[in-house]
VEXLUMBA-664441 format. One record per residue (C-alpha): residue number from 0; x, y, z; residue in three letters. Coordinates in steps of 0.5 Angstrom, whole numbers. Example, Ala and Ser with C-alpha at 12.3 -4.5 7.8 and 13.67 -1.06 7.14 Angstrom:
2
+-----+-------+-------+-------+------+
|  nr |     x |     y |     z | rest |
+-----+-------+-------+-------+------+
|   0 |    25 |    -9 |    16 |  ala |
|   1 |    27 |    -2 |    14 |  ser |
+-----+-------+-------+-------+------+
This chain:
437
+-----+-------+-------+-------+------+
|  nr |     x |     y |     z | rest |
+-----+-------+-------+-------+------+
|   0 |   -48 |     0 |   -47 |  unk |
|   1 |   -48 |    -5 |   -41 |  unk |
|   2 |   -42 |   -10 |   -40 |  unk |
|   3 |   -39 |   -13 |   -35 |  unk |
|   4 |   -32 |   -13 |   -36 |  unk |
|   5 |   -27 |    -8 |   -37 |  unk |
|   6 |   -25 |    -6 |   -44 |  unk |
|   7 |   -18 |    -5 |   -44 |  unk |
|   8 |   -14 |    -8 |   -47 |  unk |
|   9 |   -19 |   -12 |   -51 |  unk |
|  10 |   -14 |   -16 |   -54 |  unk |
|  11 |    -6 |   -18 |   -55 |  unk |
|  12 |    -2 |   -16 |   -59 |  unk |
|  13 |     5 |   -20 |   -61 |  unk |
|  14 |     8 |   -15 |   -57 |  unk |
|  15 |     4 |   -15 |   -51 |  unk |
|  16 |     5 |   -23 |   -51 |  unk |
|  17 |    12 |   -23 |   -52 |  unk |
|  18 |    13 |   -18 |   -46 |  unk |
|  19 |     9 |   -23 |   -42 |  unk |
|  20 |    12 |   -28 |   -44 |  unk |
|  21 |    19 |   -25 |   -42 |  unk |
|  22 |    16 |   -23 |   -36 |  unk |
|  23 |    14 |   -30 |   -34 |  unk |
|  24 |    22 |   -32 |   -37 |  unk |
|  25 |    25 |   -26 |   -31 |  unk |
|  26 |    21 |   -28 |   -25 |  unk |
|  27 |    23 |   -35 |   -26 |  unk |
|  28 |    30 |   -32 |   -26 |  unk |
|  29 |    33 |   -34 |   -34 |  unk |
|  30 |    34 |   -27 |   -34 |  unk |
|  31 |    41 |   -25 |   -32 |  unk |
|  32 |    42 |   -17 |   -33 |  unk |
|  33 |    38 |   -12 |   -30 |  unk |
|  34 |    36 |    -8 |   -36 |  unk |
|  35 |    34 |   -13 |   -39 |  unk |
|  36 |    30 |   -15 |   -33 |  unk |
|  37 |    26 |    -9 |   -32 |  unk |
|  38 |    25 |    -7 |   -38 |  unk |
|  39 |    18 |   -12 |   -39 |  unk |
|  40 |    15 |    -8 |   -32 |  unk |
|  41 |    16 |    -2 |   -35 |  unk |
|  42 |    10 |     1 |   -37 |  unk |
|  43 |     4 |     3 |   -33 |  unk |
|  44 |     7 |     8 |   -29 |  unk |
|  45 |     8 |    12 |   -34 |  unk |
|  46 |     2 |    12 |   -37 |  unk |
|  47 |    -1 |    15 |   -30 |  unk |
|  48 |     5 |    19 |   -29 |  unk |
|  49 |     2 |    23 |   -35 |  unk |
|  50 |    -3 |    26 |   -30 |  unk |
|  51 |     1 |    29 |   -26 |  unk |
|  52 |     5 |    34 |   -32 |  unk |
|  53 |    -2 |    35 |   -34 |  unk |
|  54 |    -4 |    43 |   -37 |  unk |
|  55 |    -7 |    44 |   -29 |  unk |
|  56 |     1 |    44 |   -27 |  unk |
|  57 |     2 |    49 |   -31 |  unk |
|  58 |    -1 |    53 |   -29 |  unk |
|  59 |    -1 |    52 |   -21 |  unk |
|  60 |     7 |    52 |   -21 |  unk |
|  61 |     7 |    58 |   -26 |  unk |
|  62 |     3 |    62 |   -22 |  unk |
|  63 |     7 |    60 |   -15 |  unk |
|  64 |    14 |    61 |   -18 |  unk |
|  65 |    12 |    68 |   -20 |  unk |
|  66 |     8 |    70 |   -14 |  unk |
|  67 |    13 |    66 |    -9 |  unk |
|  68 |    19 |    65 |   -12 |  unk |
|  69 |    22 |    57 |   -10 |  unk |
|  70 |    18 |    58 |    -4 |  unk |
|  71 |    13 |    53 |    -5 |  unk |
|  72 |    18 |    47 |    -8 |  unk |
|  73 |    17 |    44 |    -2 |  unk |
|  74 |    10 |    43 |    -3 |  unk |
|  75 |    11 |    40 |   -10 |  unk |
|  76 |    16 |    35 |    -7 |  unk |
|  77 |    11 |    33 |    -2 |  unk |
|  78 |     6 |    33 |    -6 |  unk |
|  79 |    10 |    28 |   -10 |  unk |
|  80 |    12 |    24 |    -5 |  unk |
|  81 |     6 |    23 |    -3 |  unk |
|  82 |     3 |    22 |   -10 |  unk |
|  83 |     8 |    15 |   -11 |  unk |
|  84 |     6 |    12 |    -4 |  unk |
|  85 |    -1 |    13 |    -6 |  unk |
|  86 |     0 |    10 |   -13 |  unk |
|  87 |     4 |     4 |   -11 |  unk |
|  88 |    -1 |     3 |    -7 |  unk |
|  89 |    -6 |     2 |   -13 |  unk |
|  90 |    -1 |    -2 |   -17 |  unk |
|  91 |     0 |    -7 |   -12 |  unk |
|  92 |    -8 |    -8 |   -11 |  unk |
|  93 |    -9 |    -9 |   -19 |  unk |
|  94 |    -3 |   -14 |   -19 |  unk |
|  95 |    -5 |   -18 |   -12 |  unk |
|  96 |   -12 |   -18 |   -13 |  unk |
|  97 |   -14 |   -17 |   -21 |  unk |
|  98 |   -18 |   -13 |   -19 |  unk |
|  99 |   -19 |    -6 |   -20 |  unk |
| 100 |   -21 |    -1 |   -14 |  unk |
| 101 |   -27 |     2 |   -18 |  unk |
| 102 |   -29 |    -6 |   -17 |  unk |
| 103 |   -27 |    -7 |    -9 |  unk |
| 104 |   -31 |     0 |    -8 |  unk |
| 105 |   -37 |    -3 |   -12 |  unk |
| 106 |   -36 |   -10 |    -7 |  unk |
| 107 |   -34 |    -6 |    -2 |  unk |
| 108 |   -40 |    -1 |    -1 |  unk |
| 109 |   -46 |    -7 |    -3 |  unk |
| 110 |   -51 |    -2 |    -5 |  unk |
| 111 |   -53 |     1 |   -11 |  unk |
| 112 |   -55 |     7 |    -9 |  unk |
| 113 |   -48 |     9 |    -7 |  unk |
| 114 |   -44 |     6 |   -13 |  unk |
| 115 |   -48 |    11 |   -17 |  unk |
| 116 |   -46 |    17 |   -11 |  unk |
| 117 |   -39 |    15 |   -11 |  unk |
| 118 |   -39 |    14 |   -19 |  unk |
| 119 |   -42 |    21 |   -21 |  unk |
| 120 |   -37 |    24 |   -16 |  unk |
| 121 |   -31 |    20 |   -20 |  unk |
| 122 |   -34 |    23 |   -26 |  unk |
| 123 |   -34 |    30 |   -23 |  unk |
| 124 |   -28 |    29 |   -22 |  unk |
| 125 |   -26 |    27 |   -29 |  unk |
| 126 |   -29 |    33 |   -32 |  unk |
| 127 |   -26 |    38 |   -28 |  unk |
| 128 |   -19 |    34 |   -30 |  unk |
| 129 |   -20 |    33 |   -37 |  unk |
| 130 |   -22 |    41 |   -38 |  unk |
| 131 |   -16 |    43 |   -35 |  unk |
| 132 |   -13 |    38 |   -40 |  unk |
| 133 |   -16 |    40 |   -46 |  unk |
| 134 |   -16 |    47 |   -45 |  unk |
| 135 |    -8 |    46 |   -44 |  unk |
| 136 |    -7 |    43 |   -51 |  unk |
| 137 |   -12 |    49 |   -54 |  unk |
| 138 |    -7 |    54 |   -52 |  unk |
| 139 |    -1 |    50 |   -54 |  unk |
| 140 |    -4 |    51 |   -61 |  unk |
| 141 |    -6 |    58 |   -61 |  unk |
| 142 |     2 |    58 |   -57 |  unk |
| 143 |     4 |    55 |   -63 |  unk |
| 144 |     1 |    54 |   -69 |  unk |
| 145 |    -3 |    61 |   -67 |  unk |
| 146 |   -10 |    57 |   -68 |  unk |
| 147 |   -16 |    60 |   -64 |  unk |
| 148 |   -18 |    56 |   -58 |  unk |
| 149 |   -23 |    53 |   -61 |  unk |
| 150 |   -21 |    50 |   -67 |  unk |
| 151 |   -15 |    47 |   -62 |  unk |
| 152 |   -19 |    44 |   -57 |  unk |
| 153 |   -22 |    40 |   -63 |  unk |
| 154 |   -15 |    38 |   -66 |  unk |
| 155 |   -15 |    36 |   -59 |  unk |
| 156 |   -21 |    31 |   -59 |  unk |
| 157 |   -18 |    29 |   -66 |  unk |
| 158 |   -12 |    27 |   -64 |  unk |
| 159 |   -14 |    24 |   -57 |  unk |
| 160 |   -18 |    20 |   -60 |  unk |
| 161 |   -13 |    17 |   -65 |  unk |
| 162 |   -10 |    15 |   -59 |  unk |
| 163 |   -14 |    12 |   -55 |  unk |
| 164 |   -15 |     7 |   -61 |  unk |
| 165 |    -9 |     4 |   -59 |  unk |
| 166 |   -11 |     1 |   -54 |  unk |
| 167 |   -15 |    -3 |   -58 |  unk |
| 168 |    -8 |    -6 |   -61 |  unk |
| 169 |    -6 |    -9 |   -54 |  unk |
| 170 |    -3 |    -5 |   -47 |  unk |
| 171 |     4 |    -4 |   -50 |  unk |
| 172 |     3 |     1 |   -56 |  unk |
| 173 |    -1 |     6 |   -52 |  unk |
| 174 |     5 |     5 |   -45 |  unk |
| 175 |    10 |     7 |   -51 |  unk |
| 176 |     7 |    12 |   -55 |  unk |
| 177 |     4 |    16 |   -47 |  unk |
| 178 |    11 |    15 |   -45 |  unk |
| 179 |    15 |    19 |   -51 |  unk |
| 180 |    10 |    24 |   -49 |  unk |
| 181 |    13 |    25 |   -42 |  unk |
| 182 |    19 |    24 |   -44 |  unk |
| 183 |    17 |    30 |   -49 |  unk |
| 184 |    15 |    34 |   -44 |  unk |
| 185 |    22 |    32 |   -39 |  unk |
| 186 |    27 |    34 |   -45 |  unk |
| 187 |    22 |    41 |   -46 |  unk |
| 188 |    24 |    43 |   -38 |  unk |
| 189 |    31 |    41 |   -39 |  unk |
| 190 |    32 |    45 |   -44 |  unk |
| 191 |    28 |    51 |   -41 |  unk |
| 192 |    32 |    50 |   -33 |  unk |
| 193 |    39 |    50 |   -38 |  unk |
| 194 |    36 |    57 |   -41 |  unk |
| 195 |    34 |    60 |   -35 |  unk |
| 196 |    40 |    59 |   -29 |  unk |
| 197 |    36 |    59 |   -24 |  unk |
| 198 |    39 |    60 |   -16 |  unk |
| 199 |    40 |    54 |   -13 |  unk |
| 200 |    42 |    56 |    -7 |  unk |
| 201 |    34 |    58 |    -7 |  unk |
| 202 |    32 |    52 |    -9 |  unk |
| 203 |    35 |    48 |    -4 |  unk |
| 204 |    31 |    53 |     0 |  unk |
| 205 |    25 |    53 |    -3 |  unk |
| 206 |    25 |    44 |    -2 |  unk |
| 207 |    27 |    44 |     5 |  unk |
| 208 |    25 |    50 |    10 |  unk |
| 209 |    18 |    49 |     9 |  unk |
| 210 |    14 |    56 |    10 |  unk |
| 211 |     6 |    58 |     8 |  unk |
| 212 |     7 |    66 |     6 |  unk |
| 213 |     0 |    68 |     6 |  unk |
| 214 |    -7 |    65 |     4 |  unk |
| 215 |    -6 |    65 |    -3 |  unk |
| 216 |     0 |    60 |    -2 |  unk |
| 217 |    -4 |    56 |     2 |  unk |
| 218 |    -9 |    56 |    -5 |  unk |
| 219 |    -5 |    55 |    -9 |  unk |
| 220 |    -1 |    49 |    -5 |  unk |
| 221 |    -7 |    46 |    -5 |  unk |
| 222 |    -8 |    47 |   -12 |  unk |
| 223 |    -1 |    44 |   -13 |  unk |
| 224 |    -3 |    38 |    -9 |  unk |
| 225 |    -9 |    37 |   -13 |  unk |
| 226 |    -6 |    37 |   -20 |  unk |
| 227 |    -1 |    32 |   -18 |  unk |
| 228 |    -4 |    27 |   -13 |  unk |
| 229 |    -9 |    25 |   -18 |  unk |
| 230 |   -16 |    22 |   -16 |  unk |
| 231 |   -17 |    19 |   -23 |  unk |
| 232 |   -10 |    16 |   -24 |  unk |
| 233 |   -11 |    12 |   -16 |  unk |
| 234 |   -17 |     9 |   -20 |  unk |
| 235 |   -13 |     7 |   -27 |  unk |
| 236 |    -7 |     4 |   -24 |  unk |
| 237 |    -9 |    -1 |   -21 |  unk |
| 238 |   -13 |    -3 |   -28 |  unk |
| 239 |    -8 |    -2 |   -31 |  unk |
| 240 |    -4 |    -7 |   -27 |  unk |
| 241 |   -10 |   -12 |   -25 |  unk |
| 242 |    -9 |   -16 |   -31 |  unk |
| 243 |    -2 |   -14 |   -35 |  unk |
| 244 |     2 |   -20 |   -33 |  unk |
| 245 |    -1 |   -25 |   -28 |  unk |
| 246 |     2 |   -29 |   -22 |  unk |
| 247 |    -1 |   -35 |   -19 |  unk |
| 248 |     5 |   -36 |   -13 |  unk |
| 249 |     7 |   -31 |    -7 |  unk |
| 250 |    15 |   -32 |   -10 |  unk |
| 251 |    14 |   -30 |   -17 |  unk |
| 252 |     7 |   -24 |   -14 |  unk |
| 253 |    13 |   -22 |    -9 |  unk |
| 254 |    18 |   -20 |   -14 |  unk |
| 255 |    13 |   -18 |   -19 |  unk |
| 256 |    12 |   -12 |   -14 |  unk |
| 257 |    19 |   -11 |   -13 |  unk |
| 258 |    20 |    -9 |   -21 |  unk |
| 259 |    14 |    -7 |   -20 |  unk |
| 260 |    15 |    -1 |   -15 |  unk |
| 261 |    22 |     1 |   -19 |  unk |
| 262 |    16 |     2 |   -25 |  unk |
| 263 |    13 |     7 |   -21 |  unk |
| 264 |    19 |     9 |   -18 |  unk |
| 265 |    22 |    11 |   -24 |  unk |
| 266 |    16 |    15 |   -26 |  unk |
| 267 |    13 |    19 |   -21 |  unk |
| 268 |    21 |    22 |   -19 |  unk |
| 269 |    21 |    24 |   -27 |  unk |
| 270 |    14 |    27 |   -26 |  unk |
| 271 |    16 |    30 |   -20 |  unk |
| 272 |    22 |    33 |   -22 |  unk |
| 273 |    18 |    36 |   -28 |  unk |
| 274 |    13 |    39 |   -24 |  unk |
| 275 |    19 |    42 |   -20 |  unk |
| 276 |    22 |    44 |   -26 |  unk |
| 277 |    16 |    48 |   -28 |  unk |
| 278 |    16 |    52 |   -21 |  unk |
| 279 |    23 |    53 |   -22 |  unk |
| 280 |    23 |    56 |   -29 |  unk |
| 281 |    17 |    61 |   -27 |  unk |
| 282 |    21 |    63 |   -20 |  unk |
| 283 |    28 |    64 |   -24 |  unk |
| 284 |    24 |    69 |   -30 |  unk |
| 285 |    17 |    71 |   -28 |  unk |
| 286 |    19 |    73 |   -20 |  unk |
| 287 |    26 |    75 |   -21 |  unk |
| 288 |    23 |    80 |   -26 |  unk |
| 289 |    17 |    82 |   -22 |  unk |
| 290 |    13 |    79 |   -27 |  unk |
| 291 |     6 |    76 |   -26 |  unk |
| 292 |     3 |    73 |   -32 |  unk |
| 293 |    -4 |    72 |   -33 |  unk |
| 294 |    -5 |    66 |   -35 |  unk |
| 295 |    -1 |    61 |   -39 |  unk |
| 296 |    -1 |    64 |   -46 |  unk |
| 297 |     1 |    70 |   -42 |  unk |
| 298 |     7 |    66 |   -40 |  unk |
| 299 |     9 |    65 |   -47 |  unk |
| 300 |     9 |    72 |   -49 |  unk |
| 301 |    12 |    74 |   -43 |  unk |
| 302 |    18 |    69 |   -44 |  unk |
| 303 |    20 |    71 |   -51 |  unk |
| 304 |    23 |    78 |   -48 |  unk |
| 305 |    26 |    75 |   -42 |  unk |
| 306 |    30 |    68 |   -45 |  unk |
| 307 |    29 |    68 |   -52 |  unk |
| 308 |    23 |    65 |   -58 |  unk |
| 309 |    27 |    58 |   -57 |  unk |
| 310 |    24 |    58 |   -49 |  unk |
| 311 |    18 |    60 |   -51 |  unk |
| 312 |    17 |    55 |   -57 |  unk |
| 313 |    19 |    50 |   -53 |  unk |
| 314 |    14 |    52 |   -48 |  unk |
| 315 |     8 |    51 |   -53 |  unk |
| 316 |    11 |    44 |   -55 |  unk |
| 317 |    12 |    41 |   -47 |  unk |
| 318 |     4 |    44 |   -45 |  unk |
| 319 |     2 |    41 |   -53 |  unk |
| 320 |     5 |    34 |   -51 |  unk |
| 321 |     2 |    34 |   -44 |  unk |
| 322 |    -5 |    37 |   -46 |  unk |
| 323 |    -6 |    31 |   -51 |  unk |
| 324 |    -4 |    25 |   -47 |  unk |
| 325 |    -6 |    27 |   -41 |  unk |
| 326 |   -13 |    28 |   -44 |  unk |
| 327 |   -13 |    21 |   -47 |  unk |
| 328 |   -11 |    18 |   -40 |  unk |
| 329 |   -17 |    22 |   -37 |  unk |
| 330 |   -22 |    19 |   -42 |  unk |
| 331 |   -19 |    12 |   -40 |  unk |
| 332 |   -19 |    13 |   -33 |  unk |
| 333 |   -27 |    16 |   -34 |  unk |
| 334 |   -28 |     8 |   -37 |  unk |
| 335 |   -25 |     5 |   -32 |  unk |
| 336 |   -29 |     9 |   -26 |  unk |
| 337 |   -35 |     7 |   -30 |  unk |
| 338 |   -35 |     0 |   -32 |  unk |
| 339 |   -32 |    -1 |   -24 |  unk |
| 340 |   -37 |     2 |   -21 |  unk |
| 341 |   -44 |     1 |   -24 |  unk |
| 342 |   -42 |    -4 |   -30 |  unk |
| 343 |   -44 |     0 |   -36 |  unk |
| 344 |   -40 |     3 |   -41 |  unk |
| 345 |   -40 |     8 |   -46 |  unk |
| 346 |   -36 |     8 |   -54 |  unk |
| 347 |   -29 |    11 |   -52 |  unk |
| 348 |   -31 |    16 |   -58 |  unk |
| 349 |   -37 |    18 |   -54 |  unk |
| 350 |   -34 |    19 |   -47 |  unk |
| 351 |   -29 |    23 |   -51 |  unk |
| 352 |   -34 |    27 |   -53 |  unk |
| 353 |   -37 |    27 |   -47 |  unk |
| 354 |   -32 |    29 |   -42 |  unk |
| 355 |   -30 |    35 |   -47 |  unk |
| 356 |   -36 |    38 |   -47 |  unk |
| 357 |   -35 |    43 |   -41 |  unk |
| 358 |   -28 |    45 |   -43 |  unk |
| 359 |   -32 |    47 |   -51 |  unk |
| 360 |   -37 |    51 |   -48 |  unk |
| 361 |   -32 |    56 |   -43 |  unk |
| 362 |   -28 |    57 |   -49 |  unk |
| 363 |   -34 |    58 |   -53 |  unk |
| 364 |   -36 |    63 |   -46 |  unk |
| 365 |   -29 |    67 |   -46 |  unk |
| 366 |   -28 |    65 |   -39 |  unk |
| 367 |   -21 |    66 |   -37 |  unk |
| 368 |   -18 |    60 |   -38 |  unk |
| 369 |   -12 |    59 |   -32 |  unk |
| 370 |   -16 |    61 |   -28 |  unk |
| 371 |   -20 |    56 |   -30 |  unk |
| 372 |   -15 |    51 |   -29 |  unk |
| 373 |   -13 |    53 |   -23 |  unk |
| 374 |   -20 |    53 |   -19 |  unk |
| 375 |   -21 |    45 |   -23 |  unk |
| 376 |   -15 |    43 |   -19 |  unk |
| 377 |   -18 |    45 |   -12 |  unk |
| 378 |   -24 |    41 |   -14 |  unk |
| 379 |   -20 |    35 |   -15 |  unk |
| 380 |   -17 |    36 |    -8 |  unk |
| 381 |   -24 |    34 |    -6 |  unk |
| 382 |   -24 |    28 |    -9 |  unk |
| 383 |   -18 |    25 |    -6 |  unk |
| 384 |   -20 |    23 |     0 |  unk |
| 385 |   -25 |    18 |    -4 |  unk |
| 386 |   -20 |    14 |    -7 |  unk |
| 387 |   -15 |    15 |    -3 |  unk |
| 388 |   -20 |    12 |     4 |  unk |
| 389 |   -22 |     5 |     1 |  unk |
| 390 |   -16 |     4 |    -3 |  unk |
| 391 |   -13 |     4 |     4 |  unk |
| 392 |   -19 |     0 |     8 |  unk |
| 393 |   -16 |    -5 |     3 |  unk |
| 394 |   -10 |    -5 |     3 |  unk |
| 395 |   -10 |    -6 |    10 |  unk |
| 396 |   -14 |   -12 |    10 |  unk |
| 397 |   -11 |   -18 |    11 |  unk |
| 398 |   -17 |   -22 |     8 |  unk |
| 399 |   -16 |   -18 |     2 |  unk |
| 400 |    -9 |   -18 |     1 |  unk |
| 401 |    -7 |   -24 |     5 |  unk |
| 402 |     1 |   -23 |     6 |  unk |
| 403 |     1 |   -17 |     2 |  unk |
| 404 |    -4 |   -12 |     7 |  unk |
| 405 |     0 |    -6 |     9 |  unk |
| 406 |     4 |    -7 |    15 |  unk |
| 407 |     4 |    -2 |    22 |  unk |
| 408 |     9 |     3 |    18 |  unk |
| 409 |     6 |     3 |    12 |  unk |
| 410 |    -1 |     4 |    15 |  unk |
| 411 |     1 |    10 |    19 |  unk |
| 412 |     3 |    14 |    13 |  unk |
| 413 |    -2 |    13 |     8 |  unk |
| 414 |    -7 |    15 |    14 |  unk |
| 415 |    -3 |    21 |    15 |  unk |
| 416 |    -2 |    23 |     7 |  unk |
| 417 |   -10 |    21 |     7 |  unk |
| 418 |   -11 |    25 |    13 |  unk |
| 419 |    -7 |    31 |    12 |  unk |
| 420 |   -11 |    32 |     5 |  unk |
| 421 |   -18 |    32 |     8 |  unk |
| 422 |   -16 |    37 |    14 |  unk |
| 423 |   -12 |    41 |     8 |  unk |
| 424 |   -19 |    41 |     4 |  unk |
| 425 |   -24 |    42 |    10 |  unk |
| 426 |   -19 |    49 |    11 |  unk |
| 427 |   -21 |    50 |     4 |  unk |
| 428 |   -28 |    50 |     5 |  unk |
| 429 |   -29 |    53 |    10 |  unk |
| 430 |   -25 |    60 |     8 |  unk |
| 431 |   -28 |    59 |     2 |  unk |
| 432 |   -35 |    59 |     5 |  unk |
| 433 |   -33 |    66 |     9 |  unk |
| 434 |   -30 |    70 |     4 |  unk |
| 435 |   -37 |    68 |     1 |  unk |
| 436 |   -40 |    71 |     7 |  unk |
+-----+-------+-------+-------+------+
């Protein structure tokens, strides 16, 4: 189906239009609490920050905890800092504009030929996101309910699909029900960092003395930064945010931008406590007891022995939840990537069932699944660069952003995130290439 216009949301709900109605009503100043003054632009992040919990975390900060202890948080806390710059980045270009980055790379390139390059690696990317995803909620049904992986991955689509019909109802509904998701997964990890008592003199090691053992940690950073600055989630938030509430001023965008940064900033520090929460409850059980689960059912076996069936149960819950959302946020990130780049969309069911194709047949094929997981987080490492370059090539641009481009400072660290990622990559590559040979 060709179309030139976006379909999400397609239409306004009640809810959705009173949200923007308060949101016009606070950025004129008739709003004098604070809560009540954030709670309208709280939202988008969280939907994006579901990509950054998702099932490919698991399994890279499972397998660095139990192979490296807390040594690797650093890379996490690094990795999540840089996640939220990147992804204010992307909301403020949607908000400025009302364009999406998909559509500026499309204006930016001019050449079809290159929309479809930059297109198809997007798509690549989206795949190798929504199997890791897909494969995390499967074993999040076998975990918990001892279902076969395959009838979990179709429970998966299912219920994916069930939600992804809520953007249909307007963007409120599916902030709120992405949301809760995520506050699943934060009180799941609470529950599991109060169960395993950690070091925290470790810890605050781990965060703040920077080291790299051999170079299986340096894969696994990598993979740790793969799963969590998410090329997919660059390009949905400034989709999300392009059009939600609409300002005509640079006073009234100004202070859309501030509440705007308090929304990422909210949700990218939960998503990033989450994923160091996952490192830490591997170190303080699988490392401490020398330990090395093989893969992330292996993992929940192996907690019951150690902290009880209650950790293991929660275990399954906090990686269901995260599969389920993720997963619907990766479908609609995929919509986004293609309506922006090539102008033409497919039905939501059929992109589901597109993207789910690849995670079915390695179920069907018996390929390990963790391992799996792990190698697609390498891969959307690759990707970054793709999203991240042109999204500061526009932010810096002054005929773009007008007022809004990034200044000196800004641009110089979004050119080293940017820049240590790509030679992370290319280290990566190149290692690979001579183990080959």
């Amino acid at each position: 189906m060709k179309t030139t216009q976006r379909d999400l949301p397609v239409k306004r709900s009640t809810v959705d239009s009173w949200v923007i109605q308060r949101a016009k009503e606070i950025l004129e100043g008739k709003e004098p609490k604070i809560i009540n003054r954030l709670l309208p632009f709280i939202g988008p992040a969280f939907i994006t920050a579901i990509a950054y919990i998702d099932p490919g975390n698991y399994a890279t900060n499972i397998e660095s905890g139990s192979k490296f202890g807390y040594n690797l948080l650093w890379v996490v806390l690094l990795s999540n800092l840089m996640a939220m710059f990147v992804q204010w980045l992307s909301a403020k270009l949607g908000m400025i504009t009302g364009k999406n980055l998909p559509e500026w790379i499309r204006d930016w390139l001019n050449c079809p030929l290159l929309c479809y390059f930059y297109w198809i690696q997007a798509e690549v990317m989206a795949i190798a996101t929504d199997m890791a995803e897909f494969i995390g909620a499967a074993i999040g049904f076998k975990i918990l309910f001892g279902l076969p992986l395959i009838w979990g991955a179709l429970l998966t689509a299912t219920i994916t699909s069930l939600i992804l019909y809520l953007q249909k109802q307007g963007f409120r509904l599916l902030e709120i029900t992405v949301g809760s998701f995520v506050g699943i997964v934060a009180i799941c990890y609470l529950l599991e960092i109060f169960i395993a008592h950690p070091n925290s003199t470790a810890i605050l090691q781990g965060i703040l003395v920077p080291e790299l053992k051999s170079g299986d940690s340096l894969y696994l950073a990598a993979g740790i930064l793969g799963a969590t600055v998410m090329p997919h989630a660059i390009y949905l938030h400034s989709a999300l945010t392009q059009d939600r509430i609409v300002t005509t001023d640079s006073l009234s965008k100004k202070k859309l931008l501030q509440y705007s940064l308090v929304d990422v900033f909210l949700a990218m520090s939960i998503a990033g406590l989450i994923n160091m929460a996952m490192l830490i409850v591997s170190a303080a059980t699988f490392h401490q007891e020398n330990v090395s689960p093989n893969g992330l059912e292996a993992a929940y076996r192996t907690l019951i022995p150690i902290l009880g069936q209650f950790a293991s149960f929660v275990f399954g819950l906090s990686l269901l939840a995260s599969g389920i959302s993720s997963s619907t946020v990766g479908t609609l990130a995929g919509q986004i990537i293609m309506q922006g780049f090539i102008h033409f969309s497919f039905p939501l069911w059929f992109r589901r069932l597109f993207t789910m194709i690849p995670a079915i047949f390695a179920i069907l094929l018996g390929i390990d699944p963790t391992k799996l997981m792990i190698f697609s987080q390498v891969v959307l490492s690759f990707g970054i660069g793709f999203a991240l370059v042109p999204l500061l090539l526009i932010s810096q641009n002054k005929k773009v952003m007008d007022s809004f481009a990034l200044g000196p400072l800004s641009s110089l660290i979004g050119w080293a995130i940017a820049t240590c990622i790509i030679l992370l990559n290319l280290f990566l590559l190149v290692d690979s290439i001579l183990k080959i040979f």
